[in-house]
BALOBA-1460 file (C-alpha; in Angstrom, 3 decimals):
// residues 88
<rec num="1" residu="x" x="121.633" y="-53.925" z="99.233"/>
<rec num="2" residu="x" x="120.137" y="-50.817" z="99.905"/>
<rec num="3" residu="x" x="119.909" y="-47.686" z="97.346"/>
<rec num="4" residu="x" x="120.865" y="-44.514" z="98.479"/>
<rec num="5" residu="x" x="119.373" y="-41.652" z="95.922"/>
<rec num="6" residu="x" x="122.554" y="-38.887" z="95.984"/>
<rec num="7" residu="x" x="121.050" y="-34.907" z="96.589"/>
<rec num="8" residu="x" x="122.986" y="-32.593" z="93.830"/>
<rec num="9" residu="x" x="125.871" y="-31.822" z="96.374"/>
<rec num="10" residu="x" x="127.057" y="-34.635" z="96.844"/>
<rec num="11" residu="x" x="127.213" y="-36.247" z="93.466"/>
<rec num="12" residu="x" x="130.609" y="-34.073" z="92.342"/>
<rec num="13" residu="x" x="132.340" y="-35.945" z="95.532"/>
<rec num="14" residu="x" x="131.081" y="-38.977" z="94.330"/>
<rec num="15" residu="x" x="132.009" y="-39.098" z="90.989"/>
<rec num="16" residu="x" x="135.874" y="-38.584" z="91.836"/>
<rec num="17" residu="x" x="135.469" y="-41.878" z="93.991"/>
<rec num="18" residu="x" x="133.966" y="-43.991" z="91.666"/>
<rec num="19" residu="x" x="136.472" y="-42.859" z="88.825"/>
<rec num="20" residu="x" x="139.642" y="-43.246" z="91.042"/>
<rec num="21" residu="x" x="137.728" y="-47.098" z="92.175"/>
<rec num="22" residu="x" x="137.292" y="-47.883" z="88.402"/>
<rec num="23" residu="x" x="141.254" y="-46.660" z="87.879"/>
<rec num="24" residu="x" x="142.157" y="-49.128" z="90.804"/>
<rec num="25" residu="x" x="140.257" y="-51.762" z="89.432"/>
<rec num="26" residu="x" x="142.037" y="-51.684" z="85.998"/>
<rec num="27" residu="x" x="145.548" y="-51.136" z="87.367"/>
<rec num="28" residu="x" x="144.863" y="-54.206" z="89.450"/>
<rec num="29" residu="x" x="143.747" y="-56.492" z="86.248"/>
<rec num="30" residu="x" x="146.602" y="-55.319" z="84.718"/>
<rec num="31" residu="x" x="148.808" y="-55.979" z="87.978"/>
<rec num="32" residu="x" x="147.272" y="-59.604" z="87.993"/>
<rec num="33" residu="x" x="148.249" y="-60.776" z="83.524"/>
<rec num="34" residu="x" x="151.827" y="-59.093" z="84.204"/>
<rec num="35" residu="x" x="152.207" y="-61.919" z="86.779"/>
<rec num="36" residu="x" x="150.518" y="-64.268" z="84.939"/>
<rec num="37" residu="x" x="152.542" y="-63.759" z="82.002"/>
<rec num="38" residu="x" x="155.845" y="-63.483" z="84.150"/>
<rec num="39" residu="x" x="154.795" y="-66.857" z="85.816"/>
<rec num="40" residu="x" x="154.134" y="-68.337" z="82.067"/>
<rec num="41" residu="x" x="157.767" y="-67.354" z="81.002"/>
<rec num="42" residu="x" x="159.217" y="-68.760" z="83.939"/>
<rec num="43" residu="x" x="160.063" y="-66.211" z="86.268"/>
<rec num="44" residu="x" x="161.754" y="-63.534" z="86.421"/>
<rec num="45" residu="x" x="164.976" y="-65.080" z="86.449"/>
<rec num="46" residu="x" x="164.437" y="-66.797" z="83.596"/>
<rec num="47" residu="x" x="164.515" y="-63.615" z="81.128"/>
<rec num="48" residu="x" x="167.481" y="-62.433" z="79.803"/>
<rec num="49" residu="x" x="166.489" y="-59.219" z="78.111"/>
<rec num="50" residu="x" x="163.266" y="-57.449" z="76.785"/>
<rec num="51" residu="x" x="163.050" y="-54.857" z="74.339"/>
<rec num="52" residu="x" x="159.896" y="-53.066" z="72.995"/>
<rec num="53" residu="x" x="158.734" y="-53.143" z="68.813"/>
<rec num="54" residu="x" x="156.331" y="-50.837" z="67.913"/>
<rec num="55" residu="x" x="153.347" y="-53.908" z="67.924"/>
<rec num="56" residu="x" x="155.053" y="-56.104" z="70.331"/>
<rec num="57" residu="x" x="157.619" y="-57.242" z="72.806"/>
<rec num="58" residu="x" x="160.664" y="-59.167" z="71.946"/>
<rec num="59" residu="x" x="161.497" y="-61.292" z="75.180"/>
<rec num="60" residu="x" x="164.680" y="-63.219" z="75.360"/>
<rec num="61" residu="x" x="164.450" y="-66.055" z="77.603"/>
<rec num="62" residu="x" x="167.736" y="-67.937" z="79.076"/>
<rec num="63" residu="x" x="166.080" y="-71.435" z="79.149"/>
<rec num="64" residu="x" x="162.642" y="-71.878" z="76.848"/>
<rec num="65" residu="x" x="161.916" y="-75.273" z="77.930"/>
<rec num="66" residu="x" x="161.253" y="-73.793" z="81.147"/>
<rec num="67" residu="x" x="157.892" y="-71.760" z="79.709"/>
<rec num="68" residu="x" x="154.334" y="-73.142" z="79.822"/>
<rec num="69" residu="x" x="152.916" y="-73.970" z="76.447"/>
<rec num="70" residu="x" x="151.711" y="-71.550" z="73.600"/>
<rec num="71" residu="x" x="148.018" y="-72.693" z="74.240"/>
<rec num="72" residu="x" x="148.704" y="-71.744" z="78.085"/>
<rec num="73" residu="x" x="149.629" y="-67.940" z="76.418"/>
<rec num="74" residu="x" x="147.108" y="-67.774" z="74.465"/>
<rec num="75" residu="x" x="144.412" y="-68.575" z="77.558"/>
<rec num="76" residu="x" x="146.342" y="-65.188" z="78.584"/>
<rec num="77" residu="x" x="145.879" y="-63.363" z="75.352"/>
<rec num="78" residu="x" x="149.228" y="-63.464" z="74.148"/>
<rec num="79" residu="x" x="149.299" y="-63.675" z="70.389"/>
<rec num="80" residu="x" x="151.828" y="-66.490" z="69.050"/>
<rec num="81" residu="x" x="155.487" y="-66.760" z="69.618"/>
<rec num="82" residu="x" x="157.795" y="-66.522" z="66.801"/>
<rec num="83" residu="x" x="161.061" y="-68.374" z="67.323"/>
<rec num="84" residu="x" x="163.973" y="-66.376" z="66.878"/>
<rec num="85" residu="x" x="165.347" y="-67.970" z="63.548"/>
<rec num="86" residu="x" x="162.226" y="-67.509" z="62.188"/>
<rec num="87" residu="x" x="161.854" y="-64.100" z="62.220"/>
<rec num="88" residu="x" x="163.749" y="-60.835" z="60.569"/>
């Protein structure tokens, strides 16, 4: 690896680049746990509606035997399910 010192004119193109690589980099973690958490649920075809709660999402699934376990979801940061009769 070789280090390159920047002069002063060339360090306001620079930082642009490395923000916009750092934005790319997150968007693309966050690309990669959507699909593991769609993959965890089944597939796509598997959900039958989601709606948004102010701390959480409320995902109804068609088939739940068909979703990897809750230790697999928690591996993926997703807090614990709540079945649906056991909630308000």
């Amino acid at each position: 690896m070789k280090i390159v010192k920047l002069n002063s004119t060339a360090k306001p193109i620079i930082r642009p680049l490395v923000a916009k690589l750092a934005w790319q980099g997150a968007m693309d973690t966050k690309l990669s746990q959507a699909t593991d958490f769609l993959q965890a649920l089944g597939g796509a075809s598997k959900i039958e509606s989601i709606n948004n709660r102010a701390t959480r999402l409320r995902i109804a699934l068609v088939d739940m035997t068909k979703t990897e376990s809750d230790d697999e979801f928690k591996a993926l940061g997703v807090l614990p399910s709540i079945p649906k009769n056991a909630c308000c």
